[in-house]
C-alpha positions as CSV (number, residue, x, y, z in Angstrom):
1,X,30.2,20.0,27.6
2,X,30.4,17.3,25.1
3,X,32.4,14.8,27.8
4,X,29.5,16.0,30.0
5,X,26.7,15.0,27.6
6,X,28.9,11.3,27.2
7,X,29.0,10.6,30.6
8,X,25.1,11.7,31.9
9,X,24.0,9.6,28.8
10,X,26.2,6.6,29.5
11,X,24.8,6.9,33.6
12,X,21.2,6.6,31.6
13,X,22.4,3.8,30.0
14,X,23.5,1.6,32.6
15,X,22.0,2.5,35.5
16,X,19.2,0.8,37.1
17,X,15.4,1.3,35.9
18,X,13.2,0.3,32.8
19,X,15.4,0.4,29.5
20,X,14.3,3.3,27.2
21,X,14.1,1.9,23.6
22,X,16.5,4.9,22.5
23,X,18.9,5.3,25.5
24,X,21.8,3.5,23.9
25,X,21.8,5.0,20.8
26,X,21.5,8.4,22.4
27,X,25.0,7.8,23.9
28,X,26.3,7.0,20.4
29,X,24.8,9.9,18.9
30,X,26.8,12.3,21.6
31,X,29.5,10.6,20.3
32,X,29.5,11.7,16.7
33,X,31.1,15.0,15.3
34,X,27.0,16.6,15.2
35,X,28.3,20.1,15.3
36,X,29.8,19.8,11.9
37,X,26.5,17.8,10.7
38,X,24.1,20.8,11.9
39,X,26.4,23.2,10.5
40,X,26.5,21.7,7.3
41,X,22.8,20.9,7.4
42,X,22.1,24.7,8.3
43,X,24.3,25.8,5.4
44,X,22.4,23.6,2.8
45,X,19.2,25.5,4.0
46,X,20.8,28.9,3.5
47,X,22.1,27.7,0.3
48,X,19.1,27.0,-1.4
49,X,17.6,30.7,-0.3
50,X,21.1,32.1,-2.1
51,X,20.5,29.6,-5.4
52,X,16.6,30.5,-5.6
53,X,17.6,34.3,-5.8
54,X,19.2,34.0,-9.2
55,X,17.5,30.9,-10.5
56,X,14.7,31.7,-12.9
57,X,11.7,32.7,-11.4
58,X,9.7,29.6,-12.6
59,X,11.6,26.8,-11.2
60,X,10.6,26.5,-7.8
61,X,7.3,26.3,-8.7
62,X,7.6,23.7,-11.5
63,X,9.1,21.1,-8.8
64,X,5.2,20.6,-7.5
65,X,3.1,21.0,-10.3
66,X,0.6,18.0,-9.4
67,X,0.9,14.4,-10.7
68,X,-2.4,12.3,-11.0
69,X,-1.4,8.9,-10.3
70,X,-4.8,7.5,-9.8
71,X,-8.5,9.3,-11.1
72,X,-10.2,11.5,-9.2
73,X,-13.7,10.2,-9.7
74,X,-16.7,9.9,-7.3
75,X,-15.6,6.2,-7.4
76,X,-18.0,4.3,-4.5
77,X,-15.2,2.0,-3.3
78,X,-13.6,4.7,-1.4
79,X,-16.9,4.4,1.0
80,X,-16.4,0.3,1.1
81,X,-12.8,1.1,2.3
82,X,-14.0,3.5,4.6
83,X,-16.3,0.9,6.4
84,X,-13.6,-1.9,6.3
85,X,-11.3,0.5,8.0
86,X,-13.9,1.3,11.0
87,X,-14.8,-2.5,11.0
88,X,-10.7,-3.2,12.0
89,X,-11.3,0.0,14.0
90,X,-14.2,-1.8,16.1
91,X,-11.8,-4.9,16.2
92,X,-9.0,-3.1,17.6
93,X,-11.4,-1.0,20.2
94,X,-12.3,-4.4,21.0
95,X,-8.6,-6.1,21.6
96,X,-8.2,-2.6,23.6
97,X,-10.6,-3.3,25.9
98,X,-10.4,-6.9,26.1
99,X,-6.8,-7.7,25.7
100,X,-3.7,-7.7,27.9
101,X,-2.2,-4.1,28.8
102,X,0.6,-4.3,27.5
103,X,0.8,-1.7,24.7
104,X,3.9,-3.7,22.7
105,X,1.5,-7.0,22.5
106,X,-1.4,-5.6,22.4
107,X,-2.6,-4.5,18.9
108,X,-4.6,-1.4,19.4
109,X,-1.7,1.0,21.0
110,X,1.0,-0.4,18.0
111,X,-2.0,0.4,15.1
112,X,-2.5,3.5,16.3
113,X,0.6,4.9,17.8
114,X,3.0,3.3,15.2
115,X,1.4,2.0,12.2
116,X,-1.2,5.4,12.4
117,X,0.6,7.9,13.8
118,X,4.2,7.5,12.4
119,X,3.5,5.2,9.5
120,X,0.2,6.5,7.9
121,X,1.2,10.1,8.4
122,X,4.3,9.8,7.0
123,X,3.0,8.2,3.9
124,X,0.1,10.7,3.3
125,X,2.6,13.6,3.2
126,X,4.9,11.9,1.1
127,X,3.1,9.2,-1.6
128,X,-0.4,11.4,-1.4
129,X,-4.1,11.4,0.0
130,X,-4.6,7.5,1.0
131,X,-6.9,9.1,3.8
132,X,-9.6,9.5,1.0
133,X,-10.0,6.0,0.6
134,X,-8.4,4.5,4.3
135,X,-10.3,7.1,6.8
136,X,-12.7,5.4,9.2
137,X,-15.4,8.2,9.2
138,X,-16.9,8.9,5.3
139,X,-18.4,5.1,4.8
140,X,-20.1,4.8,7.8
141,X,-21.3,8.2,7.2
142,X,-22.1,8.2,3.8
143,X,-24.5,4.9,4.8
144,X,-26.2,6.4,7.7
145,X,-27.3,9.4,5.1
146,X,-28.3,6.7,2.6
147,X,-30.8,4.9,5.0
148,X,-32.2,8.7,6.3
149,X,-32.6,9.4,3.4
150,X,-32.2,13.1,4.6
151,X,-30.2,16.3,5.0
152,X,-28.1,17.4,7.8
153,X,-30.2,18.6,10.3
154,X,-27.9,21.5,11.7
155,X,-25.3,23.9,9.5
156,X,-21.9,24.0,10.4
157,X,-21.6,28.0,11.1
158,X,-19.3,29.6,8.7
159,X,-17.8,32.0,10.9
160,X,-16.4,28.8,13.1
161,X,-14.2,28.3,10.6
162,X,-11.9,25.0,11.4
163,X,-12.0,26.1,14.7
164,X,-13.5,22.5,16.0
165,X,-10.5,21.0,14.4
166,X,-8.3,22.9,16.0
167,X,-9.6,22.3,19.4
168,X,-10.0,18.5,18.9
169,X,-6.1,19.1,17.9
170,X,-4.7,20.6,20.3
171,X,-6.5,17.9,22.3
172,X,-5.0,15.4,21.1
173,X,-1.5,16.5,20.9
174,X,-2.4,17.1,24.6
175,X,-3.2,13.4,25.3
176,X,0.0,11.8,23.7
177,X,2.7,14.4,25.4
178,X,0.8,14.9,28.8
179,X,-1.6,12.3,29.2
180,X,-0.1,9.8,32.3
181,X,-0.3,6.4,29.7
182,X,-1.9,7.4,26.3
183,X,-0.6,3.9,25.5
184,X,-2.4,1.8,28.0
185,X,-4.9,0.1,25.6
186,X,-7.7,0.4,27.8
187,X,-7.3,3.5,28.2
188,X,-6.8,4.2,24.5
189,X,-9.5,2.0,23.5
190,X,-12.3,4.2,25.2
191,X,-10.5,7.6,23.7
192,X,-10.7,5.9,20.5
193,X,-14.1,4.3,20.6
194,X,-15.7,7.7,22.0
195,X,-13.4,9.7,19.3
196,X,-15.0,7.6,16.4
197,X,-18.4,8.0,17.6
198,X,-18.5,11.3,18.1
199,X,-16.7,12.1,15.1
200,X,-19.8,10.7,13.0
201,X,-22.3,12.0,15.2
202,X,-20.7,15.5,14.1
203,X,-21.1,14.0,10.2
204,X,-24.3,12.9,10.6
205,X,-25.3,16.1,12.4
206,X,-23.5,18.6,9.5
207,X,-22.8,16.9,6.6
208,X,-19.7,16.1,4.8
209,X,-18.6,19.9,5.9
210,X,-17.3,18.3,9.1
211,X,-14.9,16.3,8.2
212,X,-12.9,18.9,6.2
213,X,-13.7,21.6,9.0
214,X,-14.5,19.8,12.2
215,X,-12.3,16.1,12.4
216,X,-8.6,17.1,13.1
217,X,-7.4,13.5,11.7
218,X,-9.2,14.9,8.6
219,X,-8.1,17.9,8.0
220,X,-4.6,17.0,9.5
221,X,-4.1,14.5,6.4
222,X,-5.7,16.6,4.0
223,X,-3.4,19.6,4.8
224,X,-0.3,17.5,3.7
225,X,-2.6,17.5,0.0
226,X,-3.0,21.1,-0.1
227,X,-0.3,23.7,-1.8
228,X,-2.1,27.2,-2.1
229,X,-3.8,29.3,-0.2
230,X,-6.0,28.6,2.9
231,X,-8.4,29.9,4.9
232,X,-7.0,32.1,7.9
233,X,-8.5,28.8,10.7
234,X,-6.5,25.7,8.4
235,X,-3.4,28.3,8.8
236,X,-3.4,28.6,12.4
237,X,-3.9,24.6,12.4
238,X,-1.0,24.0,10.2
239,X,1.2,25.9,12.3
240,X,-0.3,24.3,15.2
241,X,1.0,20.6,13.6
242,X,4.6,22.1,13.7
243,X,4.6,23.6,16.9
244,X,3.3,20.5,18.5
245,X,5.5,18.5,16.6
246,X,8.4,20.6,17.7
247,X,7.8,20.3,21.2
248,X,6.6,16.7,21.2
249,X,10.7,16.7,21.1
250,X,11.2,19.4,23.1
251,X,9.7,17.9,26.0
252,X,12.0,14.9,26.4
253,X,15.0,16.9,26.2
254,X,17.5,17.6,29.5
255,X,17.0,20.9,29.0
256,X,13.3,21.2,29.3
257,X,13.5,18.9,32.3
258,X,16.0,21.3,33.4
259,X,13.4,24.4,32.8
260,X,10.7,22.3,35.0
261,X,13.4,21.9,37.8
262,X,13.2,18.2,37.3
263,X,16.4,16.4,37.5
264,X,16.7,14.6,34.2
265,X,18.5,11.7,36.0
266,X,16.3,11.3,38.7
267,X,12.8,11.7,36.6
268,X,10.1,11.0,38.3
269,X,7.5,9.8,35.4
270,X,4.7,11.2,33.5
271,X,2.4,12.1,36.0
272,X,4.4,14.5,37.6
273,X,5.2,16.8,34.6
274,X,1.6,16.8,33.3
275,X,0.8,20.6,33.9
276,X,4.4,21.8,32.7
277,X,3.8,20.1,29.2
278,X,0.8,21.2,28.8
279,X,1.6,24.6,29.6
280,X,4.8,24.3,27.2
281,X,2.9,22.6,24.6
282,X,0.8,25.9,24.5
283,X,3.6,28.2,24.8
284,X,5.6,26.7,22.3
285,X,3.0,27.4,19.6
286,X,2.1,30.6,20.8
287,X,5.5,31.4,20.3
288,X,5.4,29.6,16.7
289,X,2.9,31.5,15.7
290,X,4.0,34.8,16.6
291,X,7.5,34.2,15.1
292,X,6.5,33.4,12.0
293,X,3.7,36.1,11.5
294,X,6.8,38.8,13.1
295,X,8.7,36.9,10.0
296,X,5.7,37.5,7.1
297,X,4.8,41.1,8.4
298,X,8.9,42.1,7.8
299,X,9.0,40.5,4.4
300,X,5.8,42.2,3.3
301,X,7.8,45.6,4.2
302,X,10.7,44.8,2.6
303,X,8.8,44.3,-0.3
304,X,6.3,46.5,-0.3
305,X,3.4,45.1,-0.9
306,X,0.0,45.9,0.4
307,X,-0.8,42.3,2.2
308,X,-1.9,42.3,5.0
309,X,-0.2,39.9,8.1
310,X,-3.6,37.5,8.1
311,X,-3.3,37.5,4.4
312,X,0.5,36.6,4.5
313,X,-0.1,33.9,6.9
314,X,-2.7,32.4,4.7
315,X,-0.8,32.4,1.3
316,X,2.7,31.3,3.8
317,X,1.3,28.9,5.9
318,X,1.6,25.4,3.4
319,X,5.4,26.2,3.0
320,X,5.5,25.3,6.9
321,X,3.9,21.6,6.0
322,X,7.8,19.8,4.8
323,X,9.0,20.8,7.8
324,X,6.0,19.7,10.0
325,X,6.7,15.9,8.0
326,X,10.8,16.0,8.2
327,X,10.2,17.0,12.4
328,X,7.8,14.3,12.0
329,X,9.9,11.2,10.4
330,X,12.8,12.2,12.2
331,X,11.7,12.1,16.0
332,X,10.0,8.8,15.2
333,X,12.0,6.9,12.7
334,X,13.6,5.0,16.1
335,X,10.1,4.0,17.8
336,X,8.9,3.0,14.1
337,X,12.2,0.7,13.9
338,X,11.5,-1.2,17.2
339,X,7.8,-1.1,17.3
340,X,7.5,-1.8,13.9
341,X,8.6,-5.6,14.7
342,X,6.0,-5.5,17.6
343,X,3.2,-5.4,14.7
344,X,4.5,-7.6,12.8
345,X,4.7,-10.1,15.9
346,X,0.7,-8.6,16.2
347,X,0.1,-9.4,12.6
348,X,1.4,-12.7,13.4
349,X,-0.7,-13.5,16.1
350,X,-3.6,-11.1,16.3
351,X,-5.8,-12.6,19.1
352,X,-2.4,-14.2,21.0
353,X,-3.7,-17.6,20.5
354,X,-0.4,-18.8,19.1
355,X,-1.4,-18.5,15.4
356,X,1.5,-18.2,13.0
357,X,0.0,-16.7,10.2
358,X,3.1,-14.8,8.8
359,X,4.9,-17.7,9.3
360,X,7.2,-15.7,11.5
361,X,7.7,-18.8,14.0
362,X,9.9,-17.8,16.9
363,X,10.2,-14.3,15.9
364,X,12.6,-12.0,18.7
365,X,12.2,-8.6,18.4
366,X,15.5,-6.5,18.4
367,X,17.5,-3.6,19.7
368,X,21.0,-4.4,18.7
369,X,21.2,-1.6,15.9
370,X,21.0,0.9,18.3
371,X,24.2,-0.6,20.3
372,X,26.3,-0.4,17.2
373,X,27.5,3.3,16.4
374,X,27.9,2.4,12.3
375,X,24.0,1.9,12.8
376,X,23.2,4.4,15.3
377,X,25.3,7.2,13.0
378,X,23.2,5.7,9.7
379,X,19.7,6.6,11.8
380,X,20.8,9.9,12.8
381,X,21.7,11.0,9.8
382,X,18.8,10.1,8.1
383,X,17.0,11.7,10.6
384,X,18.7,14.9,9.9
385,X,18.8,14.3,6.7
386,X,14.5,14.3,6.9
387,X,15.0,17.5,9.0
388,X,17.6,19.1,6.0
389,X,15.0,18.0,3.1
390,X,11.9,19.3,4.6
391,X,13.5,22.5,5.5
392,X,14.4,22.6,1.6
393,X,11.6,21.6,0.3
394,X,9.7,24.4,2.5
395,X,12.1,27.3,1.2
396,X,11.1,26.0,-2.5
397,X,7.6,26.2,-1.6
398,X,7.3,29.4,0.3
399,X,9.8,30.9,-3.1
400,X,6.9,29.6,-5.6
401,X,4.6,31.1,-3.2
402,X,6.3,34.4,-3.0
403,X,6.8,34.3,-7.1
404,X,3.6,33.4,-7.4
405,X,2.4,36.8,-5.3
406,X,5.5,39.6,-6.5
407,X,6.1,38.3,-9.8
408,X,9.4,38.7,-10.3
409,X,12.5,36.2,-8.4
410,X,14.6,39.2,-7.0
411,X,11.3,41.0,-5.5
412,X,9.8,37.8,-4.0
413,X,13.8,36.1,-2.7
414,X,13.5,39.9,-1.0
415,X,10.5,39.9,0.7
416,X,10.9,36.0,1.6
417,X,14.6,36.9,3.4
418,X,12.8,37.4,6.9
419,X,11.0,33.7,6.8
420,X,13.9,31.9,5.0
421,X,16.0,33.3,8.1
422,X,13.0,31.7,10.6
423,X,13.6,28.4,8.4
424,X,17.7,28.4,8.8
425,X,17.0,29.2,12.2
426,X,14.6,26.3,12.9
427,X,16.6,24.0,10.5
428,X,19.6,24.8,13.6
429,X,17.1,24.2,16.0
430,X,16.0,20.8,14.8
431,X,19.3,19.8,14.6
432,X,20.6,20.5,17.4
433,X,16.8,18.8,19.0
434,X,18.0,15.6,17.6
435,X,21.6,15.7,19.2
436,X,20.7,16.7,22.4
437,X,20.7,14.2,25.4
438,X,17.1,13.3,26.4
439,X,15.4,12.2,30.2
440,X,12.4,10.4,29.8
């Protein structure tokens, strides 16, 4: 199977049609002994289940007590930050709309698609809440309530919950797997300009309630902040950031082209696997979903306690959030290492007039690391190694949470034993994702 793998991926390689960014370095990773790396990666999963069981029953949750690096007060800069950030917003709506269509020159598709989506996500699960102060939304709102000089007209109904966000989620996460060019700037610029809009007519309509209920960028950043438990809603949406996540990698694998009855070497391009994504996209988390509560509902036997599956899910669901960010880093750390050069060329030149204001001169953006296997095996394993460590990091967290709930370490590793067997079994699964040979 493995000769098979090498040679499909090596026909990807070199024959004709537009070069994929990771095709070569695909071919390299078939290449490397990744059955002994996933076995080893699942083992370190299952490990740290074993090592929690007899480690006091404090420890786990010691690792995240909080650490205030900078003061929480009502400071009013946050809101000039806010502003400045819609104000390069507006600018790179503008450059969308007005520039060339080329999403790798043109600056709106590489600020939101690479410097947004893979760089500022990354850093707010793993540094801490920058989206306070770099969020485009709470400055603008915070002076259109100034110069009303009123309350919110309407109430956000409690009983919607984060149900809004949710929807505008799985929207989203629609758009960038199914969407036929969700990196066409023009057509990007007019889903971000109407996004932004509509996103403060909801603030200025309900109050600051919306953004932490209703604004899915919002309350997708400020779930990476949160470590206890959450209302049933922000549960379902935090699973909902894995399963999209998962499938976001899913979804450009040969076997799911396979499942669609699309010939992986022959595929036909975005436009003709629009329904099929969407309908896996919604599957996938369905499925998600129900594992993990089947997972929480056989641990609360095993136990014996008296929670409930919704209350389980709740108290469980912010484990999930390390491996949501490992799936994260991982499937993008290539794209961030090639487009990350295109911004800096944007930086360089931001209205292409032939300004040089990095000083970068000539500057060629580069591929070559992923045609050289010492640099193609370092990227892989780093991307398992994000897959490993947020699998970890979710059993420590869902063993504090169970400590927190039973008490004592024996009674909570018990009850935990059906989830940290979902976590070894998606740590396999993510590992093996980033092996396998992909088509599009």
């Amino acid at each position: 199977m493995r000769r098979l793998g090498v040679a499909v991926a090596a026909a990807l390689t070199l024959g004709p049609g537009k070069a994929l960014a990771h095709a070569a370095d695909q071919g390299f990773v078939l290449l490397l002994p990744t059955d002994i790396y996933i076995a080893a990666g699942v083992a370190t999963v299952a490990l740290t289940v074993g090592l929690l069981a007899v480690l006091p029953p404090g420890v786990a949750a010691a690792l995240f007590r909080p650490v205030a690096l900078l003061p929480r007060s009502g400071i009013p800069l946050r809101h000039v930050t806010s502003c400045l950030s819609a104000a390069l917003l507006a600018f790179l709506v503008w450059r969308g709309l007005t520039g060339g269509h080329d999403p790798l020159t043109n600056p709106l598709p590489l600020a939101v698609w690479t410097v947004w989506w893979i760089g500022l996500v990354t850093v707010q699960g793993l540094l801490g809440n920058h989206w306070r102060w770099t969020n485009p939304f709470t400055g603008p709102a915070a002076a259109l309530a100034r110069m009303s000089g009123g309350r919110p007209p309407l109430r956000l109904p409690r009983a919607l919950g984060h149900a809004p966000a949710i929807v505008l989620f799985m929207g989203f996460a629609g758009f960038l797997m199914a969407d036929i060019a969700p990196a066409d700037p023009h057509r990007l610029a007019v889903v971000a300009g109407l996004y932004w809009l509509a996103m403060l007519a909801g603030v200025v309509l309900f109050g600051p309630r919306w953004m932490v209920r209703g604004e899915a960028l919002t309350v997708l950043m400020r779930s990476y902040a949160r470590g206890r438990k959450v209302p049933a809603s922000l549960a379902l949406f935090i699973l909902l950031m894995l399963g999209a996540g998962s499938f976001d990698g899913v979804n450009e694998t040969f076997w799911w082209l396979v499942q669609i009855g699309i010939n992986p070497l022959e595929f036909p391009g975005r436009s003709a696997v629009v329904a099929e994504n969407l309908v896996g996209l919604l599957v996938a988390n369905v499925a998600l979903v129900a594992i993990f509560a089947v997972s929480l509902w056989l641990g609360e036997r095993i136990a014996g306690t008296n929670r409930t599956v919704l209350q389980s899910v709740r108290v469980f669901a912010p484990s999930i959030l390390p491996i949501a960010l490992g799936y994260h880093i991982a499937h993008y750390l290539t794209s961030a290492l090639v487009n990350g050069q295109y911004v800096l060329k944007a930086l360089n030149d931001p209205l292409n007039s032939g300004a040089d204001l990095l000083g970068l001169g000539t500057f060629h953006v580069t591929t070559g690391f992923l045609n050289t296997p010492g640099t193609v095996q370092a990227i892989w394993l780093t991307q398992a190694g994000a897959v490993v460590g947020g699998h970890v990091l979710a059993i420590l967290v869902a063993h504090a949470l169970a400590v927190r709930g039973h008490g004592s370490s024996w009674r909570a590793t018990l009850g935990q034993a059906p989830l940290a067997g979902f976590m070894v079994a998606y740590t396999f699964f993510g590992l093996w994702l980033l092996a396998s040979p992909r088509g599009v």
